[in-house]
Residue, then its C-alpha position, 0 to 999 in steps of 0.5 A: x382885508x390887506x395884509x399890511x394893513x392887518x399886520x398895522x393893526x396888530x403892531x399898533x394894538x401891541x403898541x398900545x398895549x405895551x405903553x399902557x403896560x408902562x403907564x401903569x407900572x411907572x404910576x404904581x412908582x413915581x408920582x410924575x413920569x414922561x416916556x419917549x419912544x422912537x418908531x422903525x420910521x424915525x418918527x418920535x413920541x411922547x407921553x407924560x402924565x402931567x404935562x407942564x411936569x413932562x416938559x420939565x422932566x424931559x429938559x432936565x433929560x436932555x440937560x442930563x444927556x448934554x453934561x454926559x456928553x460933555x464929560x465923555x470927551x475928558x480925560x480922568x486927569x482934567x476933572x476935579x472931584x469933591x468927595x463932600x459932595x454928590x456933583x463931580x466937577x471938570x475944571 
């Protein structure tokens, strides 16, 4: 057997054995999750445990992700905070 290939299928059942781990533990806590992992090549995947809830989740993710980027590129000064509420705002 090809040494690349054994050390494939050693990597990939870790793989699996890792996100299964995650599965379970996610599960044990929230009703609704999705994961997002990206491999040494580059390539991506995802997994959720409701799909129509994973896409939701993962929008909100990269609405999330988009805001930070944004504020990260203000100064303190510019932003405008509401204690009353849980939302800082940049004007």
């Amino acid at each position: 057997m090809n040494h690349n290939f054994e050390q494939n299928l050693i990597l990939v059942k870790a793989t699996e054995d890792a996100l299964e781990q995650a599965r379970g533990i996610l599960g044990e806590f929230f009703p609704n999750f999705a994961v997002v992992v990206q491999y040494e090549d580059g390539s991506v995947w995802h997994e959720s445990n409701n799909a129509l809830v994973g896409k939701a989740l993962l929008a909100e993710a990269l609405e999330l992700i988009q805001e930070e980027k944004e504020f990260e590129g203000r100064e303190l000064e510019d932003c405008e905070i509401d204690w009353g509420d849980d939302d800082d705002e940049c004007v």
